[in-house]
C-alpha positions as CSV (number, residue, x, y, z in Angstrom):
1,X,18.7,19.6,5.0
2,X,16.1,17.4,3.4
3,X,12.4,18.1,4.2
4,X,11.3,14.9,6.1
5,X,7.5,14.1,4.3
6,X,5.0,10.9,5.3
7,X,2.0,10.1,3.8
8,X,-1.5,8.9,4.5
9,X,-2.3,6.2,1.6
10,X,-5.7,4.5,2.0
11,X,-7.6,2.9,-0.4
12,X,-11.3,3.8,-0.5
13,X,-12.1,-0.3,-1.5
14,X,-13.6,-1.0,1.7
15,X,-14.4,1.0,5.2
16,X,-11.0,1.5,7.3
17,X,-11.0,-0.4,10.1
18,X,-9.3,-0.6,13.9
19,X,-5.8,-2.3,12.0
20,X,-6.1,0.5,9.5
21,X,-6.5,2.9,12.3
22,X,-3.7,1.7,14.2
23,X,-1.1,2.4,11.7
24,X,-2.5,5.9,10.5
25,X,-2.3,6.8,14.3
26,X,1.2,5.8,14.8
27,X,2.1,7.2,11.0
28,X,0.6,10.7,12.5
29,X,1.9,10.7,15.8
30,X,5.7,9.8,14.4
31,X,5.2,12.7,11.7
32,X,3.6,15.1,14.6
33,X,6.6,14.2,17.0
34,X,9.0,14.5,14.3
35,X,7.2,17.4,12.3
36,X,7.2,16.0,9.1
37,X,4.8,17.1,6.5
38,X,1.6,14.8,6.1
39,X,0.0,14.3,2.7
40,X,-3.1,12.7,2.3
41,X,-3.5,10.6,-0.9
42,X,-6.5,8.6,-2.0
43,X,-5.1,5.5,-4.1
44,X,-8.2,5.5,-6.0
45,X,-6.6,3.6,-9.0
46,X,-8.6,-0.3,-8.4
47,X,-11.4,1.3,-10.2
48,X,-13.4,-1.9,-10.1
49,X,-13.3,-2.2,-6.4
50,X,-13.5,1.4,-5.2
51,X,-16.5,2.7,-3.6
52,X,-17.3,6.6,-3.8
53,X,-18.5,6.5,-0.5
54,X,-15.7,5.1,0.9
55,X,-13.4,7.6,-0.5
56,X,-15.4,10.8,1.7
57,X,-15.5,8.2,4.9
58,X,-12.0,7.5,5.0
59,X,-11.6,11.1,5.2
60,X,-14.3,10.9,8.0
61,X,-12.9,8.5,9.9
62,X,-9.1,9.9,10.1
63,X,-11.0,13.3,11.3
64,X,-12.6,11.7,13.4
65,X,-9.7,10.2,15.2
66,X,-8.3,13.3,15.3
67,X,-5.9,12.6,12.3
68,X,-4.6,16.1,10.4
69,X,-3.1,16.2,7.6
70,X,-0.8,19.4,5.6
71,X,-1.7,19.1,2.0
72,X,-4.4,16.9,0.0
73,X,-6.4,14.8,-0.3
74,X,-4.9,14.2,-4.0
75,X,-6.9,11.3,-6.0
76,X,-4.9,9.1,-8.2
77,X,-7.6,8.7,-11.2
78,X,-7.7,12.6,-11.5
79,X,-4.4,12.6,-13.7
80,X,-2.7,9.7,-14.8
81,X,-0.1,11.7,-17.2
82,X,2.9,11.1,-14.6
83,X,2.1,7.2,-14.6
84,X,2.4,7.3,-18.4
85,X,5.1,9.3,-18.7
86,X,7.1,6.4,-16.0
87,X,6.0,3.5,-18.0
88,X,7.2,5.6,-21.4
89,X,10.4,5.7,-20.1
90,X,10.5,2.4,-18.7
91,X,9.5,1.2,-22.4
92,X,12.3,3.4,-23.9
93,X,14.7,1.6,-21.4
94,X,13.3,-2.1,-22.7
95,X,12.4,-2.6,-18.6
96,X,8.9,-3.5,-20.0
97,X,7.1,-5.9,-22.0
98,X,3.6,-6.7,-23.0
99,X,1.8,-10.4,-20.7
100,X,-1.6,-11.7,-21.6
101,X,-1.2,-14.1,-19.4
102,X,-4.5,-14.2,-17.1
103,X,-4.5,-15.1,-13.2
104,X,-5.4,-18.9,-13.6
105,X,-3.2,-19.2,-16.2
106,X,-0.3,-18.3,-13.8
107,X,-2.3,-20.3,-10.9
108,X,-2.2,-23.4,-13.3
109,X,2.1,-22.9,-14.0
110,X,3.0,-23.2,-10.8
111,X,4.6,-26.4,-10.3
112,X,4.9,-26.1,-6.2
113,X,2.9,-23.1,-5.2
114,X,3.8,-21.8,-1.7
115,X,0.6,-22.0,0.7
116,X,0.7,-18.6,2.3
117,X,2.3,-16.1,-0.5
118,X,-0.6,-13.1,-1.6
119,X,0.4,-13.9,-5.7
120,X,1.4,-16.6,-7.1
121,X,5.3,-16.2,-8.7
122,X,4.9,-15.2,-12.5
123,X,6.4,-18.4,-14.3
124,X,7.4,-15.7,-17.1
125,X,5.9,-16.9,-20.0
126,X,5.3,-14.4,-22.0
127,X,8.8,-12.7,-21.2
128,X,10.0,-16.2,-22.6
129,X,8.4,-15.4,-26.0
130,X,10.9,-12.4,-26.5
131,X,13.6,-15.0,-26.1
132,X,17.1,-13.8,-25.2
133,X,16.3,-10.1,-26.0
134,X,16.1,-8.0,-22.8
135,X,14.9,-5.0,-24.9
136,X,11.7,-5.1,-26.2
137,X,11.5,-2.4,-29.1
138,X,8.0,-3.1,-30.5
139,X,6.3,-0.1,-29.3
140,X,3.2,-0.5,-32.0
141,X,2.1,-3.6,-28.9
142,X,2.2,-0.9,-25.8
143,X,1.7,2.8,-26.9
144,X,-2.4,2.0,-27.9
145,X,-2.2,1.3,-23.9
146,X,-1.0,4.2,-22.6
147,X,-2.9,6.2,-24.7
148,X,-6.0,4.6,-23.3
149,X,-5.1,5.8,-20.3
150,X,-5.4,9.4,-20.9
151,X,-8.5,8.7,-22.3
152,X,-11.8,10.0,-20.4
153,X,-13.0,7.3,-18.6
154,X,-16.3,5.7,-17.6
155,X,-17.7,2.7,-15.9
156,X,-17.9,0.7,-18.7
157,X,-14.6,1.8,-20.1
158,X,-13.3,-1.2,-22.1
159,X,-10.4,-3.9,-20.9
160,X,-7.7,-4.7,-23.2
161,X,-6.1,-8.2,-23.6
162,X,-2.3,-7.4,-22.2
163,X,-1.1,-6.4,-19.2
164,X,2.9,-4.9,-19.0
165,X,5.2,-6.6,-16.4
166,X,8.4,-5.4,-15.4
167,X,11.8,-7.3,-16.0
168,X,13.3,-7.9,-12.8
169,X,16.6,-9.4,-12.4
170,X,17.7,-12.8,-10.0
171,X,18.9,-11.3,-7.6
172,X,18.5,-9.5,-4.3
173,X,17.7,-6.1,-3.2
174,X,18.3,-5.0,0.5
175,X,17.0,-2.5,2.4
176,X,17.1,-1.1,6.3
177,X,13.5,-0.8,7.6
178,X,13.6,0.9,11.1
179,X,11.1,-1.3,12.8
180,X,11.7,-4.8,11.2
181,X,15.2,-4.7,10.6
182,X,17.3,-5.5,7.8
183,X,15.4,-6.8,4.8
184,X,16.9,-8.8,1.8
185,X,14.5,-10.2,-1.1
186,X,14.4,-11.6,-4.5
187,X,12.0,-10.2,-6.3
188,X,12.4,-13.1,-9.1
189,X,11.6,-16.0,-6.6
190,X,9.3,-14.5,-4.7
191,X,6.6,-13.0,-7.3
192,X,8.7,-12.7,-11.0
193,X,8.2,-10.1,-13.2
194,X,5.4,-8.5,-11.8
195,X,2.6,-5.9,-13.3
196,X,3.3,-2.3,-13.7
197,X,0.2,-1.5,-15.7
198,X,-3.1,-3.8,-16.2
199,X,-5.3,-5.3,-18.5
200,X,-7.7,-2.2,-17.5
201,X,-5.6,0.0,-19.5
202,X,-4.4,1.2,-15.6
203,X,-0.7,1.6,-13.7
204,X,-1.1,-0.4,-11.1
205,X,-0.4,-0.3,-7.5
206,X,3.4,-1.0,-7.4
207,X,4.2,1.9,-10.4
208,X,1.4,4.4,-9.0
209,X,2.9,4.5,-5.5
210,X,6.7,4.9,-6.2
211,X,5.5,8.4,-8.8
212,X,3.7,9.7,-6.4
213,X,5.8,9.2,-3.5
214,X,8.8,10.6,-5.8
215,X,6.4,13.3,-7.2
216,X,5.1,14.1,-3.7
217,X,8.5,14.4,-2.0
218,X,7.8,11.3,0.8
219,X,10.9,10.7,2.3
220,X,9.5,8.2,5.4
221,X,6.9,5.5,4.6
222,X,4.7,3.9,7.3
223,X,2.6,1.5,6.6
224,X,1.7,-2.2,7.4
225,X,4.4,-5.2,7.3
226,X,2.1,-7.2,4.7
227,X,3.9,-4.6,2.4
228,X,7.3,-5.6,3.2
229,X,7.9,-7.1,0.1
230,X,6.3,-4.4,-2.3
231,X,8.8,-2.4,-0.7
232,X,11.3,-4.5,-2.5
233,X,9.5,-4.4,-5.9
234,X,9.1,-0.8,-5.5
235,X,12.9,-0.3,-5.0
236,X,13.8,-1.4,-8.4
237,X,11.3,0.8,-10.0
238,X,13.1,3.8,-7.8
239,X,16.4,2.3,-9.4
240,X,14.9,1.8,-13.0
241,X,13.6,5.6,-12.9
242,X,16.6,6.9,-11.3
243,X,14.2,8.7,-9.0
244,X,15.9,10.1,-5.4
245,X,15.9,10.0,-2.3
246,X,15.2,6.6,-1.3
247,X,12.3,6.4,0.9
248,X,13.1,5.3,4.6
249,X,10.3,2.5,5.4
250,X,9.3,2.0,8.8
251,X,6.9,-1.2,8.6
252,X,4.1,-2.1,11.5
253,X,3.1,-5.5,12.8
254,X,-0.3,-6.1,11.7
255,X,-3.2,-6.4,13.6
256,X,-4.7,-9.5,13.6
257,X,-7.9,-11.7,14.6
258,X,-7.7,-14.5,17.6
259,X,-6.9,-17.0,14.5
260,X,-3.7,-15.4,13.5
261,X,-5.7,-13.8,10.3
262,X,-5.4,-10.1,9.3
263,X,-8.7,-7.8,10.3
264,X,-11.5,-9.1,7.7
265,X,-15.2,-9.7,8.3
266,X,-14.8,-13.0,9.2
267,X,-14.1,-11.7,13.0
268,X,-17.4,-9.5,13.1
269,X,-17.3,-5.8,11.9
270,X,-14.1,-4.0,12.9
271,X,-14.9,-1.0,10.8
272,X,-14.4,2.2,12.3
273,X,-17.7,3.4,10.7
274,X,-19.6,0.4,12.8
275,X,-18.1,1.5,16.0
276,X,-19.1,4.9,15.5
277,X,-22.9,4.3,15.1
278,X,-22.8,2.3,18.2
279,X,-21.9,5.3,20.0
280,X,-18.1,4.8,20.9
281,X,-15.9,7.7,21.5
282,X,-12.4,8.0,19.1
283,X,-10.9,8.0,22.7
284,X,-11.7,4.2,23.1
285,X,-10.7,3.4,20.2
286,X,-7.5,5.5,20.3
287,X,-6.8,4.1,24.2
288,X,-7.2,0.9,22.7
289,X,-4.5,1.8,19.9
290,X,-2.0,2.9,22.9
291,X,-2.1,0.3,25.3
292,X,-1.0,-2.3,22.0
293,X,1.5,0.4,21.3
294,X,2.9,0.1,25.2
295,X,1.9,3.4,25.6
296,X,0.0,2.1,28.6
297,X,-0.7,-0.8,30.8
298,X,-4.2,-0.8,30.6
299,X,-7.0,0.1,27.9
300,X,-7.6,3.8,29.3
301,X,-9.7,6.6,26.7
302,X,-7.3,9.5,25.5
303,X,-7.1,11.9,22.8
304,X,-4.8,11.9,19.8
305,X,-2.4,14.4,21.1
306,X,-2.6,12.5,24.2
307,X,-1.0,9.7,22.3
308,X,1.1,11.6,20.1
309,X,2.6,12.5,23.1
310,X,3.1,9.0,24.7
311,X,4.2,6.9,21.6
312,X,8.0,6.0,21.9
313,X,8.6,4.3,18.1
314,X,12.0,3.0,19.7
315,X,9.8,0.7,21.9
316,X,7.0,-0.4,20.1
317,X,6.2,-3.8,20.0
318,X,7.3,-6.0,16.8
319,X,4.7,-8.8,17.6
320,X,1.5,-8.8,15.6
321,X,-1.4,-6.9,17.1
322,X,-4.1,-10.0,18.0
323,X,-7.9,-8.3,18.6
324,X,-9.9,-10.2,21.0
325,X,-13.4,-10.7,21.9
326,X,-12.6,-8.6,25.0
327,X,-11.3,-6.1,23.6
328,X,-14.5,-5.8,20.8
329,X,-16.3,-5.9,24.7
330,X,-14.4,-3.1,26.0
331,X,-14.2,-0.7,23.1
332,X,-18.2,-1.5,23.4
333,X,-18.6,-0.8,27.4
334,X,-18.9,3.0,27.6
């Protein structure tokens, strides 16, 4: 029988804050209940947005909810080797091919851009450059880039010109995810080909997470349902690098501001950090966390085995999360 393995993911570009906490709570209470293993990985890759400090708070913070973890934390940036070797073989494959395409470029292409999407769709014009070849056998144009990328690094580590997308077929790739259902998307029409390594001589997000959830055994992903559709991108790569099992997804409803908007600072400092130097207990915050997760009725302080204890996954609510002023009031009122 297959050892069952989550993992705490979060990305030390910014503080985490209550919507982060939510989902690391209910990710750790479901692995507690279910006693899966629970690696903690620092996605540390978006060098130019990563603060140092906020790699050793996130760690802070997840303590301090009472959030424990089996093995890590394991940073990204300290060996990229297994990226490399994924985009090698994706090269050897022809599943690759070089885009200098830069983000206004693509902004400017888009004939009807969707209000709403996070990315514009990738009209691919560089992939139209290799016209009807699907394998791209000039390795001279990527192999200076992945050797780059074992390089030592600094801050002032140079940018090349070319970024490598990923060809991705018209058509659709389905999944089960046991909180939102079935899920069907077209990777093509939603986003294109999209990046697997960037211009920064870096794998990016959608490559980096599939190796190390393949490398890491994860078998059961928890996360936000903003990443619904990388689930989709990051299927293909799990196809494309013949890499097993499948990861079951279980995807949360967001938590959101009174204007529909994900947690940002536009609705007043929801970091975790902030409440702490006000003096709020983890309990609040945690009681808060259960009484959206219909653990209870009523905001009411408890522990994280408290609410490890109370979560039913089966009947947690699908709606997003909305964080009001009374609640910021509450959490505040000790």
């Amino acid at each position: 029988m297959l050892d069952r393995v989550t993992r705490l993911a979060p990305s030390p570009t910014g503080a985490l804050h209550l919507g982060n906490a939510r989902t690391f709570l209910i990710n750790w209470a479901l692995a507690r209940q279910s006693r899966w293993k629970i690696v903690l990985r620092i996605e540390d890759l978006d060098t130019p947005r990563v603060r140092p400090q906020a790699q050793q708070q996130a760690i802070d913070d997840l303590r301090w909810l009472g959030i424990d973890w089996d093995e890590g934390p394991f940073y990204q940036m300290n060996d990229l080797s297994p990226y490399v070797a994924a985009i090698e073989q994706l090269h050897s494959a022809g599943r690759v091919y070089p885009c200098s395409c830069s983000r206004s470029e693509i902004a400017l292409a888009q004939s009807a851009p969707n209000q709403g999407d996070h990315e514009p769709r990738y009209p691919g014009t560089c992939r139209s450059k290799l016209g009807d070849m699907f394998r791209y056998e000039n390795a001279d144009d990527v192999q200076p880039m992945l050797e780059k990328m074992l390089l030592p690094r600094s801050s002032d580590s140079e940018s090349g010109t070319q970024a490598l997308r990923l060809f991705v077929p018209d058509e659709s790739i389905s999944f089960i995810d046991f909180v939102a259902g079935l899920q069907s998307i077209n990777v093509q029409q939603q986003v294109g080909d999209f990046v697997i390594a960037t211009k920064a001589n870096l794998p990016a997000y959608q490559l980096a997470v599939v190796i190390d959830d393949a490398r890491q055994g994860v078998t059961d992903i928890v996360r936000g349902d903003d990443l619904i559709p990388s689930a989709a991108r990051q299927l293909w790569l799990y196809r494309y690098l013949d890499l097993t099992p499948l990861p079951t997804y279980w995807h949360l409803p967001l938590v959101v501001g009174e204007d529909g908007r994900r947690l940002a600072k536009r609705h007043g400092d929801t970091r975790l950090s902030w409440y702490r130097d006000q003096g709020v207990a983890a309990e609040r915050i945690i009681g808060w966390i259960a009484r959206t997760c219909g653990i209870t009725e009523n905001d009411v302080p408890m522990s994280a085995s408290e609410f490890a204890k109370g979560l039913n996954i089966h009947t947690l609510p699908h709606e997003q999360v909305i964080f009001k002023n009374d609640d910021h009031k509450w959490l505040l009122s000790r």
